[in-house]
C-alpha positions as a Python dict, from the first residue, in 0.01 Angstrom:
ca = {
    (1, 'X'): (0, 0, 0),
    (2, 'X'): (-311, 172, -31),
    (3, 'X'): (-348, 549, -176),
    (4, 'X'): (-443, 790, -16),
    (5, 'X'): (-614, 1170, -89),
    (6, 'X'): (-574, 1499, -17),
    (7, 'X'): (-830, 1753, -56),
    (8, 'X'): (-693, 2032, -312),
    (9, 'X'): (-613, 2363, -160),
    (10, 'X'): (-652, 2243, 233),
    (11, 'X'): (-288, 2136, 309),
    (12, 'X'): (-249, 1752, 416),
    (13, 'X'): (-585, 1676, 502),
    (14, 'X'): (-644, 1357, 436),
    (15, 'X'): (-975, 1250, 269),
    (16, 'X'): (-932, 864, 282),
    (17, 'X'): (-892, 616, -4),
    (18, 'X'): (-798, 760, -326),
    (19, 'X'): (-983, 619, -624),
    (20, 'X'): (-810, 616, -988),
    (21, 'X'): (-1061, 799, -1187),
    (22, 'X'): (-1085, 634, -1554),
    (23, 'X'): (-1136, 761, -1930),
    (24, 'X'): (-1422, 549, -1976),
    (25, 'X'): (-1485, 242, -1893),
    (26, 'X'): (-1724, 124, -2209),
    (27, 'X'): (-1541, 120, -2538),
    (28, 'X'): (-1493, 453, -2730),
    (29, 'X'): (-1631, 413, -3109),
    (30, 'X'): (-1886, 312, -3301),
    (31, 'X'): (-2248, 111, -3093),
    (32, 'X'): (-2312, -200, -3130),
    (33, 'X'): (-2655, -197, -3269),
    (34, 'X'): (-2938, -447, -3286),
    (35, 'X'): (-3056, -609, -3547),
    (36, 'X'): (-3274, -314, -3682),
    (37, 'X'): (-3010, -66, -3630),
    (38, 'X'): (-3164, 111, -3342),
    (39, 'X'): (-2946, 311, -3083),
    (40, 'X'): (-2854, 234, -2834),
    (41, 'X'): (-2630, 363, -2547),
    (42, 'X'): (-2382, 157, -2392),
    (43, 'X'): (-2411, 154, -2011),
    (44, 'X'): (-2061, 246, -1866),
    (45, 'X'): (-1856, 486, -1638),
    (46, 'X'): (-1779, 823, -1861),
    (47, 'X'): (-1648, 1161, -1782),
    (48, 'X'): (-1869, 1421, -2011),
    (49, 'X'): (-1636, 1378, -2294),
    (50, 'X'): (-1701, 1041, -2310),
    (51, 'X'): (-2098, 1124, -2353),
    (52, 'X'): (-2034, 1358, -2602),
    (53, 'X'): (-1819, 1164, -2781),
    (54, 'X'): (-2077, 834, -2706),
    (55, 'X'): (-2363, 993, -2840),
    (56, 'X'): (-2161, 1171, -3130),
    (57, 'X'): (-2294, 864, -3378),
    (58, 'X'): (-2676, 1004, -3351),
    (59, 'X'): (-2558, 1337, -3512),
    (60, 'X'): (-2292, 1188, -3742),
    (61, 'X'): (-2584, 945, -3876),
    (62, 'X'): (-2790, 1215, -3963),
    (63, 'X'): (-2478, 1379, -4174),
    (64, 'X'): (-2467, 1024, -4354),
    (65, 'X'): (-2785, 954, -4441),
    (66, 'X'): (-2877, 1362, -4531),
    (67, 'X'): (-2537, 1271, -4800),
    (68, 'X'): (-2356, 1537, -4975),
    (69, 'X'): (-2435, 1866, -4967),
    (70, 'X'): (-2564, 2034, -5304),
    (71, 'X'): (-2354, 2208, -5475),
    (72, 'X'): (-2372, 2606, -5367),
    (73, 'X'): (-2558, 2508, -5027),
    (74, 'X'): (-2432, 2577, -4676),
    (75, 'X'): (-2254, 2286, -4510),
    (76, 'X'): (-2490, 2077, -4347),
    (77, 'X'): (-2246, 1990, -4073),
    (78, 'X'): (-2229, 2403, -3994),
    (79, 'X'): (-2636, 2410, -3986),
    (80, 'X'): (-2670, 2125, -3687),
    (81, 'X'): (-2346, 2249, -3485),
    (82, 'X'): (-2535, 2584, -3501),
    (83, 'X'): (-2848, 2459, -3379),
    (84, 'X'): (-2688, 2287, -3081),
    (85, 'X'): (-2545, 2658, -2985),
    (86, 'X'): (-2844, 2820, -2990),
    (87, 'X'): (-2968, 2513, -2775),
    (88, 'X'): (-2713, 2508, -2481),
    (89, 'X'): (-2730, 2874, -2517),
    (90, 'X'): (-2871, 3140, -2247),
    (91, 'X'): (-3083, 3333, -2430),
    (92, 'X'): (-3286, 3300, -2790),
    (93, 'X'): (-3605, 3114, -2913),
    (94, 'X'): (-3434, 2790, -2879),
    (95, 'X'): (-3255, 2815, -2542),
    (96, 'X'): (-3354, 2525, -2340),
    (97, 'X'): (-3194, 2774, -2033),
    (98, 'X'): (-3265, 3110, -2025),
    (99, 'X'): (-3049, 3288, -1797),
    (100, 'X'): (-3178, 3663, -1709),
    (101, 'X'): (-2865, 3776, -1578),
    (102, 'X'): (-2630, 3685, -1814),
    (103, 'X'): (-2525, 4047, -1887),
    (104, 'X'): (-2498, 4162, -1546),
    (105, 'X'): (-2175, 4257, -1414),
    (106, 'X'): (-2163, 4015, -1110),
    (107, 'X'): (-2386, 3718, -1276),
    (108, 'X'): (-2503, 3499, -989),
    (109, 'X'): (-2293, 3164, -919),
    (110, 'X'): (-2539, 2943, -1135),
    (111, 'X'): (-2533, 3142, -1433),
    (112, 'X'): (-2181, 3131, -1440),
    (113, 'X'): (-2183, 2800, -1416),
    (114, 'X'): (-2451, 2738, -1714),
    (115, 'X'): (-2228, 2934, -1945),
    (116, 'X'): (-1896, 2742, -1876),
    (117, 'X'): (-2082, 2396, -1908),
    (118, 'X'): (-2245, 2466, -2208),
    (119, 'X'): (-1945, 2642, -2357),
    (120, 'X'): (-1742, 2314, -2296),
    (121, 'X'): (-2004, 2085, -2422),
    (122, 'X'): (-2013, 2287, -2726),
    (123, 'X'): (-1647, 2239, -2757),
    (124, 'X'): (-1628, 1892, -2677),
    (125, 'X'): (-1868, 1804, -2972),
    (126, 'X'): (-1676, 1974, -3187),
    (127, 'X'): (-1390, 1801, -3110),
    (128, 'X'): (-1539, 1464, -3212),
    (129, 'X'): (-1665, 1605, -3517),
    (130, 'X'): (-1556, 1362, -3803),
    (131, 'X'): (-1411, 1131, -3514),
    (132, 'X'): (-1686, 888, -3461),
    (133, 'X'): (-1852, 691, -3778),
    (134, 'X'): (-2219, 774, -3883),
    (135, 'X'): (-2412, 431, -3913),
    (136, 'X'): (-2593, 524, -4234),
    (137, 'X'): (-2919, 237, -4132),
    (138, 'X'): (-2937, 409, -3717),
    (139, 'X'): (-3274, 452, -3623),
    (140, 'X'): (-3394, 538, -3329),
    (141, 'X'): (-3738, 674, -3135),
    (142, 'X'): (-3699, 965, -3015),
    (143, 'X'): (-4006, 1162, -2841),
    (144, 'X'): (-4070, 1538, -2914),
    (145, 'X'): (-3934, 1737, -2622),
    (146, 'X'): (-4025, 2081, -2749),
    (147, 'X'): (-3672, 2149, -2910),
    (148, 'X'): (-3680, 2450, -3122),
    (149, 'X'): (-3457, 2429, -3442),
    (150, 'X'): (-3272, 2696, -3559),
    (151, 'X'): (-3476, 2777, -3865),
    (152, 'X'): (-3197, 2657, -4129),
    (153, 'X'): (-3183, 2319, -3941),
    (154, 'X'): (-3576, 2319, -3960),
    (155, 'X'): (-3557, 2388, -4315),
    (156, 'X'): (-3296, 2115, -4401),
    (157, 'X'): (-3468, 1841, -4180),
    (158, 'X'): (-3773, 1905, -4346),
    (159, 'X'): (-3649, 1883, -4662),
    (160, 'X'): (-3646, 1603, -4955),
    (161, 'X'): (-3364, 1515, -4818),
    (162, 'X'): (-3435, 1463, -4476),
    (163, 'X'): (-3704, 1194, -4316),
    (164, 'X'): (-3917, 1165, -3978),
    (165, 'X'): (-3592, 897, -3878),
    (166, 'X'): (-3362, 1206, -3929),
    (167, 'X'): (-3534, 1458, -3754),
    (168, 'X'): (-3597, 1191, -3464),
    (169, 'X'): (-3178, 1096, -3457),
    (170, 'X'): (-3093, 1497, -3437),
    (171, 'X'): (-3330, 1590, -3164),
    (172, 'X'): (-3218, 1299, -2991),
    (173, 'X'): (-2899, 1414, -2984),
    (174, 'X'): (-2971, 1744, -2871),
    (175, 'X'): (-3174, 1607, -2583),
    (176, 'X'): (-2913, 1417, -2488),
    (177, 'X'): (-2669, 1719, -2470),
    (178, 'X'): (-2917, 1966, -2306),
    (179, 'X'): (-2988, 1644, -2053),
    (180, 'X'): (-2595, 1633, -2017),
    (181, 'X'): (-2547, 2025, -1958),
    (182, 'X'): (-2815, 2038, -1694),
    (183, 'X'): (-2704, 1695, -1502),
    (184, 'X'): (-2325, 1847, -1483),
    (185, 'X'): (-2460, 2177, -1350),
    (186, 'X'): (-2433, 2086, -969),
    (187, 'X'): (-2040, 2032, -1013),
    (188, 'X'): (-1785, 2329, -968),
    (189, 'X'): (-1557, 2089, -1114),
    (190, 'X'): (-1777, 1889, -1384),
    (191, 'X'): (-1488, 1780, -1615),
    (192, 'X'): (-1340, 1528, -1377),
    (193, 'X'): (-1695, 1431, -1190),
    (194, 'X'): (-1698, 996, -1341),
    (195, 'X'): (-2023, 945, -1468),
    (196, 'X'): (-2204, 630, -1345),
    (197, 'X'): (-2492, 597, -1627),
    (198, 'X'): (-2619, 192, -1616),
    (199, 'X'): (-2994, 230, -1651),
    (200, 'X'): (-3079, 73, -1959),
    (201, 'X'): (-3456, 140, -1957),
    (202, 'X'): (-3361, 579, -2017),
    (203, 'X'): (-3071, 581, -2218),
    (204, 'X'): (-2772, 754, -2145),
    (205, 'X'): (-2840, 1110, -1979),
    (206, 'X'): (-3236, 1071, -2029),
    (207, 'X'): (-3244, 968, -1640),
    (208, 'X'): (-3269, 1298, -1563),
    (209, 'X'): (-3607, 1359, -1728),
    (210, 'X'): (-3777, 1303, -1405),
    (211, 'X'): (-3566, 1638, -1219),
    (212, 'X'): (-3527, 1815, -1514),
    (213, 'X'): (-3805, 2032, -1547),
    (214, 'X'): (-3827, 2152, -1178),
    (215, 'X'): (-3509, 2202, -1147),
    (216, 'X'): (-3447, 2449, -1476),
    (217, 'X'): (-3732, 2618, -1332),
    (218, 'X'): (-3607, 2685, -985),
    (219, 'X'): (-3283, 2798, -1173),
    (220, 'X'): (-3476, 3029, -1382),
    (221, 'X'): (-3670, 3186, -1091),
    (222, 'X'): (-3372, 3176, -869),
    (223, 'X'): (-3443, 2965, -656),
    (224, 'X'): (-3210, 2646, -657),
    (225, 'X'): (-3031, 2574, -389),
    (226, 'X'): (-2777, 2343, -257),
    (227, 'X'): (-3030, 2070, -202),
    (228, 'X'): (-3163, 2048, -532),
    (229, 'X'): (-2770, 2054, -661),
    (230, 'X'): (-2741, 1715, -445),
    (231, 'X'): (-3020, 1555, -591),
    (232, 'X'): (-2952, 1645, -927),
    (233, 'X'): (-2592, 1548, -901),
    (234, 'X'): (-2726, 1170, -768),
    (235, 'X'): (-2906, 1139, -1093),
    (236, 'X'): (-2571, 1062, -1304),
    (237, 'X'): (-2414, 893, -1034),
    (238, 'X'): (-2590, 701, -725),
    (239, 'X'): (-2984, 717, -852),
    (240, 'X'): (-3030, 497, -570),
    (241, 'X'): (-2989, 717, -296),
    (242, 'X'): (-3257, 878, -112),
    (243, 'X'): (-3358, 1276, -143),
    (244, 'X'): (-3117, 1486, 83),
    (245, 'X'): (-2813, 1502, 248),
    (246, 'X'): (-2553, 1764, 193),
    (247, 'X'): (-2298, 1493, -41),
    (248, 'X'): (-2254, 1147, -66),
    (249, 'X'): (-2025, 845, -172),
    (250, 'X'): (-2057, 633, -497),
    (251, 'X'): (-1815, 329, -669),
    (252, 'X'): (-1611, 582, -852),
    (253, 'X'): (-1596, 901, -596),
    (254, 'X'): (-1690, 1150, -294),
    (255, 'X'): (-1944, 1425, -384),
    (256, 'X'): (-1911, 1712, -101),
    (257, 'X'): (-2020, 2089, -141),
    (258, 'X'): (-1752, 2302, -296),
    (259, 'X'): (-1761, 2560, -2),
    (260, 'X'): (-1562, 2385, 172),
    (261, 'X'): (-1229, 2394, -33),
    (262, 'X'): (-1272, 2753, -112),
    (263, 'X'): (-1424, 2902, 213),
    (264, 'X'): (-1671, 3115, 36),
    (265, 'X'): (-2040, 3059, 29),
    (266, 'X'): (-2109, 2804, -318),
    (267, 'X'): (-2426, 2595, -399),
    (268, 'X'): (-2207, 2414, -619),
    (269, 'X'): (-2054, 2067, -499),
    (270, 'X'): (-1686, 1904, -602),
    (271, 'X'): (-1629, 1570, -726),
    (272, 'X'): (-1325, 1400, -551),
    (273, 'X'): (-1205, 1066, -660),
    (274, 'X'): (-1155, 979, -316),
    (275, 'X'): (-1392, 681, -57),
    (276, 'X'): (-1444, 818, 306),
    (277, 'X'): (-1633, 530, 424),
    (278, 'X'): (-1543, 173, 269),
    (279, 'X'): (-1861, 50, 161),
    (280, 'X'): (-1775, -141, -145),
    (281, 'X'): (-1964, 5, -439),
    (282, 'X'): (-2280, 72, -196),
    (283, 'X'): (-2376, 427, -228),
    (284, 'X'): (-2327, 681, 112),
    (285, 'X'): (-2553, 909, 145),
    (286, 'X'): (-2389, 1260, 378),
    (287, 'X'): (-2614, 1447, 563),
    (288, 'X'): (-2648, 1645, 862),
    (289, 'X'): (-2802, 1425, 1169),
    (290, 'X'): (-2724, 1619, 1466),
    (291, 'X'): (-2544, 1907, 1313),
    (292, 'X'): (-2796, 2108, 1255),
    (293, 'X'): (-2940, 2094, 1610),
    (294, 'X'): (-2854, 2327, 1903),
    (295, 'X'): (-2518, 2182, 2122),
    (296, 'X'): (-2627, 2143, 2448),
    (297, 'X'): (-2288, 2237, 2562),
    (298, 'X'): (-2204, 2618, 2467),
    (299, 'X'): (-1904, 2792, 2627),
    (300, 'X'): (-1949, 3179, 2595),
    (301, 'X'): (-1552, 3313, 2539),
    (302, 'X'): (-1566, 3539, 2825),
    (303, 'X'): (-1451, 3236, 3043),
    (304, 'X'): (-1155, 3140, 2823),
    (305, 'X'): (-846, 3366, 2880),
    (306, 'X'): (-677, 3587, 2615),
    (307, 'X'): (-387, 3374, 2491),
    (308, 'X'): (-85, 3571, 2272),
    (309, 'X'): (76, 3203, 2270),
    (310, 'X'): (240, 3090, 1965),
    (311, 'X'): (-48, 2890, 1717),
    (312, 'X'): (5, 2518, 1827),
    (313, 'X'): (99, 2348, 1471),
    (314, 'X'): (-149, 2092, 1281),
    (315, 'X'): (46, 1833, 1265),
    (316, 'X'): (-256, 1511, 1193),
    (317, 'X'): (-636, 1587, 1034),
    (318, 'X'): (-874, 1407, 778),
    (319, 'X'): (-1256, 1417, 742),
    (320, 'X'): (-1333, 1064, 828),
    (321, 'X'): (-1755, 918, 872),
    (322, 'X'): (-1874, 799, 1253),
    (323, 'X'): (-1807, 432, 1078),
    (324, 'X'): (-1530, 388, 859),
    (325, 'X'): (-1540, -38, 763),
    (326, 'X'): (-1813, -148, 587),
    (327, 'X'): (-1924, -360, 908),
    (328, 'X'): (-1939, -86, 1152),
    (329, 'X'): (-2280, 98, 995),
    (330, 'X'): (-2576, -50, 795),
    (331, 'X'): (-2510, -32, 413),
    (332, 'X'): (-2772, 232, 248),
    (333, 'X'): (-2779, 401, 610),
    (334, 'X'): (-2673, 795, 630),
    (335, 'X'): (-2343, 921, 738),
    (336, 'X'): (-2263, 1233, 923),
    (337, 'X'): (-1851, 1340, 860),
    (338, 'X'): (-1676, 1516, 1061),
    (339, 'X'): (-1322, 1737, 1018),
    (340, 'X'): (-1076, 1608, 1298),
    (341, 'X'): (-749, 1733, 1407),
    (342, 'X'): (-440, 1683, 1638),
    (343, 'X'): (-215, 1969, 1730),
    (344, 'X'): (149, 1948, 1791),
    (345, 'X'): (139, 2046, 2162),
    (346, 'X'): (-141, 1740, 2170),
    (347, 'X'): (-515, 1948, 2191),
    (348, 'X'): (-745, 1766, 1935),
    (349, 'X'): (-1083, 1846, 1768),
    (350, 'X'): (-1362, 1706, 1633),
    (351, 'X'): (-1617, 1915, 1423),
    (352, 'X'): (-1912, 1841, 1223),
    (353, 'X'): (-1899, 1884, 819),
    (354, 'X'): (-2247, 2012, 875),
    (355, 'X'): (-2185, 2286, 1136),
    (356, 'X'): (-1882, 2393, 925),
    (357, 'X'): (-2160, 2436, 630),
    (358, 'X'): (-2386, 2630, 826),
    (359, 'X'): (-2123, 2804, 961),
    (360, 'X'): (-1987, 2899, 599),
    (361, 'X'): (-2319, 2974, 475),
    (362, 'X'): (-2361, 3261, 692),
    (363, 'X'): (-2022, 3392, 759),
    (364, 'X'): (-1926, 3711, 596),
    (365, 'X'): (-1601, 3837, 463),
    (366, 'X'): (-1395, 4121, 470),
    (367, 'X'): (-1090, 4273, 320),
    (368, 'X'): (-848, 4339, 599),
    (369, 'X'): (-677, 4603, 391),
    (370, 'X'): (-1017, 4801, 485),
    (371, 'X'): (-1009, 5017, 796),
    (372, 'X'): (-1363, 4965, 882),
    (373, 'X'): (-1276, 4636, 1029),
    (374, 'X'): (-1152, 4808, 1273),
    (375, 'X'): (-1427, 4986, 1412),
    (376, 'X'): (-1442, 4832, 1809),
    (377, 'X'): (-1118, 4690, 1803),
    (378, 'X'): (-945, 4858, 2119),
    (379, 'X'): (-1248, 4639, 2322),
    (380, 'X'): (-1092, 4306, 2161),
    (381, 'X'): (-959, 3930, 2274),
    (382, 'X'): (-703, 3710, 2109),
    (383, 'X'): (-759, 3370, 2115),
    (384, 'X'): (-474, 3064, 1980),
    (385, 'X'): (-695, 2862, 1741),
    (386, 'X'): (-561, 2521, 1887),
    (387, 'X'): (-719, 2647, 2281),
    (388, 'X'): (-1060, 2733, 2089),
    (389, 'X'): (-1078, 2404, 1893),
    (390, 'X'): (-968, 2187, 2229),
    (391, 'X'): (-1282, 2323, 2393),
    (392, 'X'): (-1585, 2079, 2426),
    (393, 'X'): (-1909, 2252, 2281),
    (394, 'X'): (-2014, 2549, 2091),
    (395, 'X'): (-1849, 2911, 2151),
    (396, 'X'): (-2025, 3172, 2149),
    (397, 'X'): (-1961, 3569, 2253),
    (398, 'X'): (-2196, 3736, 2441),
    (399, 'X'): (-2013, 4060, 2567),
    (400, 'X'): (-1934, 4392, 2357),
    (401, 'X'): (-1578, 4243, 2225),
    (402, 'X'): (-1472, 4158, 1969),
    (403, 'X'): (-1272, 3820, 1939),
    (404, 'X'): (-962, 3796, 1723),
    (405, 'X'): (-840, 3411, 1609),
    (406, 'X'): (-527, 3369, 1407),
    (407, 'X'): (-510, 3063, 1170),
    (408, 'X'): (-301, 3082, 845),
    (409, 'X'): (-400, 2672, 779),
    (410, 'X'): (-717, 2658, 592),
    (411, 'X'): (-827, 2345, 780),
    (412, 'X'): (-829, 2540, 1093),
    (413, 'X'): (-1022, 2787, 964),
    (414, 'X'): (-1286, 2526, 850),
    (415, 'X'): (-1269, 2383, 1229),
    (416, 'X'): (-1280, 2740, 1331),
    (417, 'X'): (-1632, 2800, 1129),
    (418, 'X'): (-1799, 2506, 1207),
    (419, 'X'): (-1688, 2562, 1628),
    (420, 'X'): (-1786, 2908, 1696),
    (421, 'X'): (-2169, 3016, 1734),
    (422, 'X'): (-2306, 3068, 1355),
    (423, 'X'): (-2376, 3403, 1224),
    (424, 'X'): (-2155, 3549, 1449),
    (425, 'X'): (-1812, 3483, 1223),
    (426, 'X'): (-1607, 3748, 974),
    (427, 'X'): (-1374, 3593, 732),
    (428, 'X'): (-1081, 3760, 624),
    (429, 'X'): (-1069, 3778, 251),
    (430, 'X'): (-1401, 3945, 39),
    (431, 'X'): (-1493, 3699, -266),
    (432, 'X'): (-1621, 3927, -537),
    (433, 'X'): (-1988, 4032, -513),
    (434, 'X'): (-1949, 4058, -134),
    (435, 'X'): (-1940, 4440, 51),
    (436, 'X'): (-1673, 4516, 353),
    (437, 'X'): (-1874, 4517, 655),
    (438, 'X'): (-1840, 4742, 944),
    (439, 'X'): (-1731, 4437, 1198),
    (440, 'X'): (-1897, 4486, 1528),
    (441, 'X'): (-1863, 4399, 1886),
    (442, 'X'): (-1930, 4065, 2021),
    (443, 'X'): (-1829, 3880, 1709),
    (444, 'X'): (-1563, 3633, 1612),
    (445, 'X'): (-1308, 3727, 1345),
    (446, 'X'): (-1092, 3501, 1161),
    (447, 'X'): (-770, 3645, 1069),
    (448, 'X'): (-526, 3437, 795),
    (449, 'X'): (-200, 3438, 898),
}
């Protein structure tokens, strides 16, 4: 019997196939190496342990062949962890991603995010200190990619004891990390995301060299956006795919934005171990297609009647693709997913992942403990969520009132969002950073509960 997935935090909805994730699907230890010792990185499925742990025997070789510590002199082992620190850090001469708003009370999403990845990456190397053998013969060419050292670090590595192969091995292995830390950045849930590195011509996370730069600068200036999250995120696991698209499907997993398990507005995208569309271990690539475009078919709410019915129970709903078999759509081709539903008293839906994006993207919130949501509320409608969602087209409110929908399931909520006219939707519940709004007439509130 085949597995199936649900989507965390959305109930039973069903998000197809479930795939067992793995530890790591190369062997964990020491590299084989050539002949003339030169590193290299095994191709393989990895979680970001496994990298850290993979690449481990670049800085462990440079411990070997530095040898023992002089009597009276700080631990060499102390000196390197210290410079990878003050690399993954946010702020300093040798940050490789300086974050201005690190300090700020309500840091923005991505800065967040750089913290906790480099503050796990930090920890996962020192996990593996000690754990993984130093090969005291590794070489390996390693380009300069304007790494600053910490100035103890520079010191050591230039020292009698040190030698170009040494400083080559540790800045290696710090490109590798900082390469790591800014391919996992894209993933609200990076721990779990399987890794899918096979090129062999740009070792292990190098494949992002080609992004990188861009990409640290749009975070820098503020810029990045989901987009650029979705290509970045293809680097480490389906290079193949084509720019765009909102997620997509590789051999080991689903790659979807994170907004919609936690109904609040997020650049960041979640890894699911989970196919949608069977496709073998061809790549999917989700976008938008028609979403995006204006439905023909609108229905303005005026014409629906007020309904104080009991909410109709969901009782069936998955995100499924327009083709499901691997015969039913061209292999490479785009996808567009949509979030169905059956009701209890038998109304169904079907509604575009992409208009539930947009839809999320410019909702706003409120905290229904706050009085001003109730400013125009004796001119108000009350719709049953399962009569809104049975309606063919686009809804949209056009007179002063102010349209009330009950739906304590999350997944009608998402239907909810992605069904009603965009920009015209409150959301009960304010995610930090967001102000109460005064709600006002002729817009569509959605109520949990």
């Amino acid at each position: 019997m085949t597995a199936t997935y649900q989507a965390p935090g959305l109930g039973g909805l069903f998000l197809g196939r479930a795939i067992k994730p793995v530890r790591c699907e190369v062997q964990v230890g020491p590299a084989p190496y050539n002949q003339s010792s030169n590193w290299n990185f095994r191709p393989g499925i990895y979680t970001a342990k496994d990298v850290v742990r993979e690449i481990a025997v670049l800085f462990e070789s440079v411990i070997v062949q530095l040898g023992p510590d002089p009597p009276g002199t700080p631990s060499t082992r102390s000196i390197l962890m210290d410079g990878l620190r003050s690399s993954l850090s946010h702020e300093g001469r040798e940050a490789t991603l300086l974050l201005s708003d690190w300090k700020s009370a309500e840091p923005c999403e991505i800065t967040k995010q750089a913290l906790r990845v480099g503050g796990a990456l930090y920890s996962y190397a020192s996990e593996v200190n000690h754990k993984v053998q130093g090969d005291p013969h590794l070489t390996v060419y390693s380009p300069c990619e304007g790494h600053k050292w910490i100035p103890p670090a520079g010191r050591l590595l230039r020292s009698a004891r040190s030698s170009p192969i040494l400083m080559m091995l540790y800045n290696e292995w710090l490109h590798q990390m900082t390469c790591l830390r800014d391919g996992l950045l894209p993933y609200a849930n990076f721990e779990e995301v399987q890794l899918n590195l096979q090129d062999t011509s740009a070792r292990g996370t190098r494949p992002l060299e080609e992004i990188r730069e861009n990409f640290v600068l749009k975070i820098r200036g503020g810029s990045a956006n989901r987009a650029d999250f979705v290509d970045v995120a293809k680097v480490f696991t389906a290079p193949s795919l084509p720019s765009g698209g909102y997620g997509f499907q590789y051999q080991k997993g689903t790659v979807l934005p994170q907004s919609l398990f936690s109904e609040g507005r997020s650049s960041l995208l979640r890894y699911i171990p989970t196919a949608l569309v069977e496709a073998g271990n061809e790549p999917v690539l989700f976008d938008f297609g028609s979403d995006l475009l204006t439905s023909s078919e609108t229905i303005d709410t005026s014409s629906l009647a007020s309904s104080s019915a009991a909410p109709s129970r969901l009782i069936e709903t998955a995100i499924t693709a327009e083709g499901t078999r691997r015969d039913s759509f061209e292999i490479g081709a785009s996808q567009q997913l949509k979030l169905i539903g059956t009701f209890e008293k038998g109304q169904s839906f079907a509604v575009g992942i992409g208009r539930i994006l947009r839809g999320l993207d410019q909702a706003r919130h409120f905290d229904l403990s706050d009085e001003k949501w109730l400013t125009g509320k004796k001119d108000s409608g009350f719709h049953e969520a399962s009569e809104i969602l049975s309606v063919k087209g686009t809804l949209s409110q056009t007179k002063p009132v102010l349209i009330v929908v009950h739906a304590s399931d999350p997944v009608v909520r998402l239907a909810l969002i992605g069904k009603l006219e965009p920009g015209s939707v409150y959301l009960d519940g304010a995610p930090d950073g967001f102000d109460t709004p005064s709600i006002q007439k002729g817009r569509f509130v959605i109520v949990k509960g």
